[in-house]
C-alpha positions in Angstrom: 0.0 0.0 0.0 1.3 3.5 -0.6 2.1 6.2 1.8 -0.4 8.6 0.5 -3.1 5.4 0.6 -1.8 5.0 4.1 -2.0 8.5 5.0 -6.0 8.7 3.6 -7.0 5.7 5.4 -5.8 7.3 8.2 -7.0 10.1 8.4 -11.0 8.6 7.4 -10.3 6.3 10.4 -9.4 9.4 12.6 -12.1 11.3 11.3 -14.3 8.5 11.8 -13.7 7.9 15.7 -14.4 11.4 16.0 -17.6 11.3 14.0 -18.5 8.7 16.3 -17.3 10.3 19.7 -19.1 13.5 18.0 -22.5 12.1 17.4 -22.7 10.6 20.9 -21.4 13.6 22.8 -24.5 15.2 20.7 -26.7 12.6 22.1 -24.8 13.2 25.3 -25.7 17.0 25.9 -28.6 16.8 24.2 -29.8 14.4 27.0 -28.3 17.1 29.8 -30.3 19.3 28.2 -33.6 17.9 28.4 -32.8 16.5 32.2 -31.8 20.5 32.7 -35.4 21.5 31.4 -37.1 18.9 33.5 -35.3 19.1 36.3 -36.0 23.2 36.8 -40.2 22.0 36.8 -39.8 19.2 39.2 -38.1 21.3 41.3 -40.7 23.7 41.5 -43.2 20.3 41.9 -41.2 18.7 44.8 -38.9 21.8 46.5 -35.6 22.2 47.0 -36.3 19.5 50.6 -37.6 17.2 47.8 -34.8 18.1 45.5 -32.4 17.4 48.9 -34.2 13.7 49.7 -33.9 12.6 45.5 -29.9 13.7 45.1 -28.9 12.1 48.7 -31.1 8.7 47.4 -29.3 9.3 43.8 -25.9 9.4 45.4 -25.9 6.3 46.8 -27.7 4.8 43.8 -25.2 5.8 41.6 -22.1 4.1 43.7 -24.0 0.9 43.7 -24.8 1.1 39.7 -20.6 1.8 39.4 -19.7 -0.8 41.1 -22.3 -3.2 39.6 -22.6 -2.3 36.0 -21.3 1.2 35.2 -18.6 0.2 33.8 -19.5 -2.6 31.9 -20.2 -0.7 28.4 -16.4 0.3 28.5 -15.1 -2.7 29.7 -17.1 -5.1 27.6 -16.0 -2.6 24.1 -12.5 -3.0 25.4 -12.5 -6.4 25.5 -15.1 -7.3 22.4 -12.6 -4.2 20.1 -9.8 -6.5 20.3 -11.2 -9.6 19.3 -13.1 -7.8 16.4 -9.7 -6.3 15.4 -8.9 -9.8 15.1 -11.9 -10.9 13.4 -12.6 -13.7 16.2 -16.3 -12.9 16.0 -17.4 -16.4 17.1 -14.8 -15.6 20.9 -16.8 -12.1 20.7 -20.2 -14.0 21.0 -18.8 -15.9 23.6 -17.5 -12.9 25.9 -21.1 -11.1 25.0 -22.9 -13.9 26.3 -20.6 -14.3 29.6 -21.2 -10.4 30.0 -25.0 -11.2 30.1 -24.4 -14.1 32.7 -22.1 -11.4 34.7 -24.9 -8.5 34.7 -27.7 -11.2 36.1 -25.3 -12.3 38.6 -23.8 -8.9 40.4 -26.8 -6.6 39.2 -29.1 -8.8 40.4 -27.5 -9.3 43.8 -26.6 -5.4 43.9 -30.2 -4.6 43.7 -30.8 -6.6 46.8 -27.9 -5.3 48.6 -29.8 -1.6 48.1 -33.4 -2.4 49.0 -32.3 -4.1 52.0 -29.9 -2.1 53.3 -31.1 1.2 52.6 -31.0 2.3 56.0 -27.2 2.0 56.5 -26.6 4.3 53.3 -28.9 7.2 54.1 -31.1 8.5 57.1 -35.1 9.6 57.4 -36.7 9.8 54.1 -34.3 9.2 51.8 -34.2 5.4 52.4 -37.7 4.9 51.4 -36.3 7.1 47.8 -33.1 4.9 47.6 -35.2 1.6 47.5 -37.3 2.5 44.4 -34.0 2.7 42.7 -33.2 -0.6 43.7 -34.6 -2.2 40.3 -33.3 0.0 38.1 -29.2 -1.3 38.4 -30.6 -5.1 37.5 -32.0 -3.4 34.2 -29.0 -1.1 33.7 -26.3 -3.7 33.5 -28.4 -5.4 30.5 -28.4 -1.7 29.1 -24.7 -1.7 29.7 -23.9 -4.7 28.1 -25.8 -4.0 24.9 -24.1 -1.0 24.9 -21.1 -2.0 25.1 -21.5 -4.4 22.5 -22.5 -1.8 19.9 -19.6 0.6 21.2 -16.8 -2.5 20.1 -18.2 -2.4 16.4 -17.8 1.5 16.9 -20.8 2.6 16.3 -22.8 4.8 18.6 -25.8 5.6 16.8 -27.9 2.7 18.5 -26.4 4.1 21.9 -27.0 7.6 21.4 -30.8 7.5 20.6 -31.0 5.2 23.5 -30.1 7.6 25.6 -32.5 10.1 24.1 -34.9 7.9 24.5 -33.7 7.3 28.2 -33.9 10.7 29.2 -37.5 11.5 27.4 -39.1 8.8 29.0 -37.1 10.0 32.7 -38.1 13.4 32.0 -41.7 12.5 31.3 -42.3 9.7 34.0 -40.3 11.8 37.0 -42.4 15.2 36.4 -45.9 12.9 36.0 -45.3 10.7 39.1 -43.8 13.4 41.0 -46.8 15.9 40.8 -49.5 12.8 41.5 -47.7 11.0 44.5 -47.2 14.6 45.9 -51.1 15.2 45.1 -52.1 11.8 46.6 -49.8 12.4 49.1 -51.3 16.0 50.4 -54.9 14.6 50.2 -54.3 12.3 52.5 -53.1 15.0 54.6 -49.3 14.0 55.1 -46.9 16.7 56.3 -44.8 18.9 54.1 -41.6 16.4 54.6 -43.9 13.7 53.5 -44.8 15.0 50.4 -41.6 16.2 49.5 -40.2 12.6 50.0 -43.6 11.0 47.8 -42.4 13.6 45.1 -38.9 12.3 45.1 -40.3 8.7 44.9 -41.6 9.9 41.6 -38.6 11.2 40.2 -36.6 7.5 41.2 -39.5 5.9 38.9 -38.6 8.1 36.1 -35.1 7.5 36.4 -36.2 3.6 36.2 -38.5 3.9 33.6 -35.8 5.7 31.3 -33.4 3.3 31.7 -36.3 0.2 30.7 -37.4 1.8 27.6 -33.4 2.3 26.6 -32.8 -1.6 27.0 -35.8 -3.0 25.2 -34.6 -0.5 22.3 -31.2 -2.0 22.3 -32.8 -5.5 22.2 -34.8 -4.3 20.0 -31.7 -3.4 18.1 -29.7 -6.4 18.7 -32.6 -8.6 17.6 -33.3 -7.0 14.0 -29.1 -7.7 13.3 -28.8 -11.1 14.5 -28.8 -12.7 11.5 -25.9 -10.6 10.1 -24.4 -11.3 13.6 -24.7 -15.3 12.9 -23.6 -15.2 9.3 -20.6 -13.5 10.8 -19.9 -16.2 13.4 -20.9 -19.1 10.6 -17.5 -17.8 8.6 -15.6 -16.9 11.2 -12.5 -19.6 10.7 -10.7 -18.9 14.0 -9.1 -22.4 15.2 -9.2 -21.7 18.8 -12.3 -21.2 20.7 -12.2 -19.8 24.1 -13.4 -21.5 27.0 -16.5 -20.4 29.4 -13.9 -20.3 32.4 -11.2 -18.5 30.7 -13.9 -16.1 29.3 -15.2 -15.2 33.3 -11.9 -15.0 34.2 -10.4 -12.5 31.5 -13.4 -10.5 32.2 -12.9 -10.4 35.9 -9.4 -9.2 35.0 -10.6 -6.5 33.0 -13.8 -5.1 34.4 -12.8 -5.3 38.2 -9.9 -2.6 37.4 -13.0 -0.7 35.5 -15.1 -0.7 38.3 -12.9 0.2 40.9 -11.5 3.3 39.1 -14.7 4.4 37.7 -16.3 3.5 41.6 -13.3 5.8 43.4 -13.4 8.4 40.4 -17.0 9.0 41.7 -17.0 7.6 45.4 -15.8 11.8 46.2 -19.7 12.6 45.8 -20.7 10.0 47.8 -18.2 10.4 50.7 -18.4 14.3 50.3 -22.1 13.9 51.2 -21.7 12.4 54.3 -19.0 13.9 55.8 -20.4 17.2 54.9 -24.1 15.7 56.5 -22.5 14.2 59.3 -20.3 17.1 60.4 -22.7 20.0 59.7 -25.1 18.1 61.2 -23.6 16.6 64.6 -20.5 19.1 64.9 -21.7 21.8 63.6 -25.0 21.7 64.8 -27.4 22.6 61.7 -30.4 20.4 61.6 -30.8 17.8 59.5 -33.6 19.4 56.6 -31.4 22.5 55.9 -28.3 20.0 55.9 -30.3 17.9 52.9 -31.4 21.0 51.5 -28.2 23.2 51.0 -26.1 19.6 49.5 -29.4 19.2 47.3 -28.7 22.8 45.6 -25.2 22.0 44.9 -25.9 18.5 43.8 -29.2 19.0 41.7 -28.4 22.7 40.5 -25.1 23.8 40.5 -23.1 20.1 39.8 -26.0 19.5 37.1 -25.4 22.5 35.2 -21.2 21.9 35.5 -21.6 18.4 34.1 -23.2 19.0 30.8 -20.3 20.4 28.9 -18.1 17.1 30.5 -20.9 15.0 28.3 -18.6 15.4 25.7 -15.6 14.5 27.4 -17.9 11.3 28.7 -18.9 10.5 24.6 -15.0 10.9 23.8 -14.4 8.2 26.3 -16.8 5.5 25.1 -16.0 5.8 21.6 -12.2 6.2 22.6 -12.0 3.3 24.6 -12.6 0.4 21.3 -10.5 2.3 19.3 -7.4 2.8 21.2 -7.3 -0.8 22.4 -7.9 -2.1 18.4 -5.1 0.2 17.3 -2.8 -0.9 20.6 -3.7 -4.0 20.5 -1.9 -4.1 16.7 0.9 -2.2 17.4 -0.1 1.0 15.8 1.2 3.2 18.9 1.6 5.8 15.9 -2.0 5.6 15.2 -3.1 5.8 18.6 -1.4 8.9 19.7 -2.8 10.3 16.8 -6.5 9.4 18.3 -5.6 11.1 21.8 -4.5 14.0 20.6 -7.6 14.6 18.4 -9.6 13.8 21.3 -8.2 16.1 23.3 -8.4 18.7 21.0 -11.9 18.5 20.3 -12.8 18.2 24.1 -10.8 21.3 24.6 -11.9 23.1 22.2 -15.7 23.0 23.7 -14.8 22.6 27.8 -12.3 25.6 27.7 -15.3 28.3 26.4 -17.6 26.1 28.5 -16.0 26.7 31.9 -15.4 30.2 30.9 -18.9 30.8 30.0 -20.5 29.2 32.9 -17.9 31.8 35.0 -18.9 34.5 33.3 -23.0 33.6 33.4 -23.2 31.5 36.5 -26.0 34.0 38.1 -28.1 34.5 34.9 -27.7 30.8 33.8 -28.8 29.6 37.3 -31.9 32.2 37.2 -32.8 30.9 33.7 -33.0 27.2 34.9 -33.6 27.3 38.6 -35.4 30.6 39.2 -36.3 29.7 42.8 -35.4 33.0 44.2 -34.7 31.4 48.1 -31.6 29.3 46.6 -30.6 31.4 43.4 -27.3 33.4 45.4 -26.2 30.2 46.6 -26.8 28.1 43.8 -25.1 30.5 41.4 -21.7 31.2 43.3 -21.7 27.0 43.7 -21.8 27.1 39.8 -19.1 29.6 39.7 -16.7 28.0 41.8 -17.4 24.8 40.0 -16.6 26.5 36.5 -13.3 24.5 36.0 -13.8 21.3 37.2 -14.9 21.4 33.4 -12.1 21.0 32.0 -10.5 19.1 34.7 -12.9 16.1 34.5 -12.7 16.8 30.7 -9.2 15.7 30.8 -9.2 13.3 33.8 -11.8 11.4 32.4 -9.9 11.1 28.7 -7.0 10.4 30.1 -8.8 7.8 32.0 -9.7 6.2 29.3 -6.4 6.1 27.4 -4.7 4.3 30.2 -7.6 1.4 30.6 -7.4 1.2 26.4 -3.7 0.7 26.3 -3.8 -1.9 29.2 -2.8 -0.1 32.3 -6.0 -0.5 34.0 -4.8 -0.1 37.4 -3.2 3.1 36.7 -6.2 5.0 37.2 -7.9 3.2 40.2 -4.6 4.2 42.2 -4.5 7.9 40.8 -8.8 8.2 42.2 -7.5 6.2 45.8 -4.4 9.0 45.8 -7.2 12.0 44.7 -9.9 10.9 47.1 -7.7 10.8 50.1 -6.4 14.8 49.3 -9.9 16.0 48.7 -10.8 14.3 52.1 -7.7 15.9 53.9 -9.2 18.9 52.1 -12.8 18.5 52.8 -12.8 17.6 56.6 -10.8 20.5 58.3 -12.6 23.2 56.2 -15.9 22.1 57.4 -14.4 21.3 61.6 -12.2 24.8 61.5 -14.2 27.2 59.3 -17.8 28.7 58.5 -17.6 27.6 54.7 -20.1 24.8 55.2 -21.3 23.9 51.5 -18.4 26.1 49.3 -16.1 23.5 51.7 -17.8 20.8 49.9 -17.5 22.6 46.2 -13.6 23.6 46.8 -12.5 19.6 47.3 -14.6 18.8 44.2 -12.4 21.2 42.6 -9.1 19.8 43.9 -10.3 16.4 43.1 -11.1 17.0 39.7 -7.0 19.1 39.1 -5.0 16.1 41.1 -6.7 13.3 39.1 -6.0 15.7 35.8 -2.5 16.3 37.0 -2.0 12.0 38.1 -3.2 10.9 35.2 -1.3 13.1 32.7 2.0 12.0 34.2 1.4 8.8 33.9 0.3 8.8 30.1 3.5 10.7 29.5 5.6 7.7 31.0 3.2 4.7 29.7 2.3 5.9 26.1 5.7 8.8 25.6 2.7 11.0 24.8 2.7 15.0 24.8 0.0 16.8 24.1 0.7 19.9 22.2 -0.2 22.6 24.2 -0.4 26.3 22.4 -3.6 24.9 19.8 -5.3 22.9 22.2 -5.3 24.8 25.1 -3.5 28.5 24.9 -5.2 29.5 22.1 -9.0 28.5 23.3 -8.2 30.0 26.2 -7.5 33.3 24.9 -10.8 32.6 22.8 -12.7 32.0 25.5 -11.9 34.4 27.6 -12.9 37.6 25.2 -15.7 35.2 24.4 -16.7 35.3 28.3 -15.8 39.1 28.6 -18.2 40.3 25.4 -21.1 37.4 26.6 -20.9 39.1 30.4 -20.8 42.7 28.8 -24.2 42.6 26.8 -26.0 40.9 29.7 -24.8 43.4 32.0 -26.1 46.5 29.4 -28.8 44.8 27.9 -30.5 43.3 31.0 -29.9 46.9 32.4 -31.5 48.1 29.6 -34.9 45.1 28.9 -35.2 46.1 32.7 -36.7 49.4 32.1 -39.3 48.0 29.6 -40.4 45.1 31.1 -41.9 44.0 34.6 -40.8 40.5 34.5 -37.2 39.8 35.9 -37.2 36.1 34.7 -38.0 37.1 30.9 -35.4 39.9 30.9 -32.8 37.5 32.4 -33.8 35.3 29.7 -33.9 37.7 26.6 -30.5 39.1 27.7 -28.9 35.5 28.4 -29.9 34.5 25.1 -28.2 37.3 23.3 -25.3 37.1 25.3 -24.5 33.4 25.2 -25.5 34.2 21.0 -22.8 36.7 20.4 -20.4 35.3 22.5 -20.3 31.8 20.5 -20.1 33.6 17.6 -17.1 35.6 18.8 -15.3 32.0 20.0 -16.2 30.7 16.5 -14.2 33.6 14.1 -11.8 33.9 16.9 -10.6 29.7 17.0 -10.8 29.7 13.3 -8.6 33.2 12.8 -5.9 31.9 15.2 -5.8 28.9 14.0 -6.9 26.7 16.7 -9.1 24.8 14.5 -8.0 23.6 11.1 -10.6 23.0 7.9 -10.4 19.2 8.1 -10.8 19.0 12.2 -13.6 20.9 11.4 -14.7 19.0 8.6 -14.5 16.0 11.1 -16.8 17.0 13.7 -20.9 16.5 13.3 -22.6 18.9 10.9 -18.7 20.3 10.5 -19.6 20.7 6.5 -21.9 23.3 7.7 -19.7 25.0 9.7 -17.1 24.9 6.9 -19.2 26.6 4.9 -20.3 29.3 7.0 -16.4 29.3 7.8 -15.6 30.1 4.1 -18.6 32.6 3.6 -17.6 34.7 6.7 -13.9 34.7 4.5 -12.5 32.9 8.3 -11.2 30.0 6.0 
């Protein structure tokens, strides 16, 4: 094959992965999105106690569904990329069935472990919450699995729309269930407490009913290809079949080291909320509803908002994950450096202006989403501080991946132990020795998210020899961004000044002015990255709908 040949196929495969990685980061935000729209209603439905009783119950959820099946979509692509890459599609049939056997086994006994010890993981009436999530991590690690099947032929399309689905479905089930069990709730004259907790009972269904509509899609899915999935087993040739033992025990090997660094990359929000609840709360002496209440607002506000630009960072690592093991597991170390740095780039390239903007607009974002005026101060300057744990966990988590894809799974499970214990060290003597309370709890998420960035940098620079370039990817978006931020907070300063002597209603001329702001601002970060050359025509080119932007590129004479 020629060099030029070489060179083409190349760069369709690169431009491929990030198609992929593009289309479900779309999926990604888009999903944030809607949760963002229905999460501002059900807040007004259930309160921000409600709010308080859901995220404490979510929490805890979410640790169980890491350790239980979380991770399988990445593991089980990791695994199912490299025998693809070999064409050993009757072994891959094999490992998808032992996956199945795998979920059943731990999801079903994880599910248990939740309903029946709810009490020991959260107090008053967030253990009744917890247990109606109980079902939901059984159904999720089938969801997982047939995920990560679809993620080792690298496609996401069939994972993406699931997770539109998902979130519809959430977003439609939580708001319904949580306005009639608070209704039947009240009319049977239960207390204000009561209600609140019935109201986050309905938000748990929704999260359940999301995640069943998602995996009878992907069977669904599964189901209408399995004849071109037999006729591929039929002719595969491969002499050695793996064995049902071997095939556990491999897997064991590979998704333990998943699940413990994804379960410590997130264990932080677990163990943040119950030091912070325990201290404020026994040491401190604030009572236990305003406790719940003031980690709700940073959890179900402030974090919510922070994580929706790191969807992308999130899609980059699933479709990163098959792709850099296929290419490693061949050799082409070349190749896959090639694949980071891309990566990177684009993830850059969209958390940099991200965490700037949500700086620059924390107040007006948070009064456009979560107008409740008793939490809107606190909530906002949560927001603010949280501003670059954007691009923090942008990087952490790509790096994370790079490392499980080229084999050094361990690497990041002791980089999240080494993270965890500073943010504790952090955490604990800022809420015993000063008034900080919840900005204690926002600070060590912050120094969390810059140690594992920091840890898992290093070690990619000694595993892989990789260095990222710096001035495109970072300096240069930086600069972007920041006249980007300082035109967007500009107009909303003068134009909500001026909306405000024309119209009555705050929320609308927060709105208007937002709108405009976060408008011009984008448009400044787009001629800006393009005229400094950030961005080149083919990165562009390689992105979702980036012919479009090419165009509008080469009519505004940027390209």
């Amino acid at each position: 094959m020629s060099d030029n040949k070489r060179v083409s196929q190349s760069g369709k495969k690169r431009s491929g992965f990030i198609m992929q990685a593009g289309i479900l980061a779309a999926a990604s935000i888009l999903c944030r999105m809607i949760g963002l729209l229905y999460k501002s209603p059900l807040t007004g439905i259930i309160g921000d106690e409600g709010n308080g009783y859901y995220n404490t119950a979510y929490n805890i959820y979410t640790i169980i569904l890491l350790v239980s099946s979380y991770s399988i979509p990445s593991a089980i692509a990791k695994v199912l990329a490299q025998r693809l890459a070999l064409k050993e599609y009757r072994n891959a049939q094999r490992i998808f069935r032992c996956a199945l056997v795998y979920v059943m086994v731990v999801g079903g006994a994880a599910s248990l472990v939740l309903f029946l010890w709810a009490p020991f993981f959260v107090m008053g009436n967030s253990v009744t919450v917890l247990r109606f999530f109980a079902p939901t991590i059984f159904l999720y690690g089938l969801l997982g699995v047939l995920r990560g099947y679809f993620q080792a032929h690298q496609t996401m399309l069939q994972t993406s729309f699931s997770q539109i689905l998902e979130q519809i479905l959430n977003a439609a089930v939580s708001i319904g269930a949580a306005y009639g069990l608070m209704q039947m709730a009240a009319a049977g004259g239960a207390d204000g407490s009561t209600q609140a907790m019935y109201g986050a009972i309905g938000s748990a269904l929704g999260t359940g009913s999301g995640v069943l509509i998602a995996l009878l899609f992907m069977m669904a899915i599964y189901m209408l290809n399995r004849k071109t999935i037999q006729k591929r087993i039929d002719n595969d040739r491969t002499k050695t079949e793996a064995e049902y033992k071997d095939i556990f025990r491999m897997m064991m090997a590979v998704v333990t080291p998943f699940i413990l660094s994804t379960c410590i990359y997130n264990l932080g929000t677990a163990l943040n909320q119950t030091i912070y609840g325990q201290m404020m709360v026994h040491i401190k002496g604030m009572d236990e509803v305003t406790a719940t209440v003031s980690y709700g607002i940073l959890a179900g506000k402030a974090v919510t908002v922070a994580n929706i630009p790191i969807a992308l960072a999130s899609a980059m690592s699933s479709a990163l994950v098959p792709t850099i093991s296929s290419a490693y597991a061949q050799g082409a170390i070349k190749q896959t450096k090639k694949k980071v740095a891309s990566a990177i780039k684009v993830t850059m390239l969209i958390s940099i202006p991200a965490a700037i903007g949500i700086g620059a607009l924390a107040r007006p974002v948070m009064m456009a989403l979560f107008p409740q005026p008793g939490s809107l101060e606190l909530a906002s300057q949560l927001l603010m501080g949280l501003a670059a744990t954007v691009v923090f966990y942008g990087l952490s988590t790509l790096t994370n991946a790079v490392l499980q894809g080229i084999g050094r799974v361990n690497t990041p499970v002791v980089n999240a132990v080494v993270a965890l214990v500073v943010q504790t060290a952090t955490l604990v003597p800022l809420l015993y020795y000063t008034e900080f309370g919840i900005y204690a709890v926002m600070i060590a998420t912050v120094v969390y998210s810059l140690l594992m960035c920091i840890l898992n940098n290093i070690f990619l620079r000694k595993y892989l020899d990789y260095r990222q370039e710096v001035d495109k990817t970072f300096m240069r978006p930086l600069f972007s961004a920041v006249m980007m931020g300082a035109l967007a907070y500009g107009t909303y300063t003068g134009l909500s000044f001026l909306l405000g002597k024309i119209l009555k209603q705050a929320y609308f001329v927060n709105l208007i002015a937002l709108a405009v702001a976060v408008a011009l601002g984008v448009c400044l970060y787009f001629v800006l990255v393009i005229k400094l050359k950030a961005v080149k025509e083919d990165e562009l080119k390689a992105l979702p709908k980036g012919n479009v932007c090419v165009k509008l590129a080469k009519k505004l004479k940027l390209l």
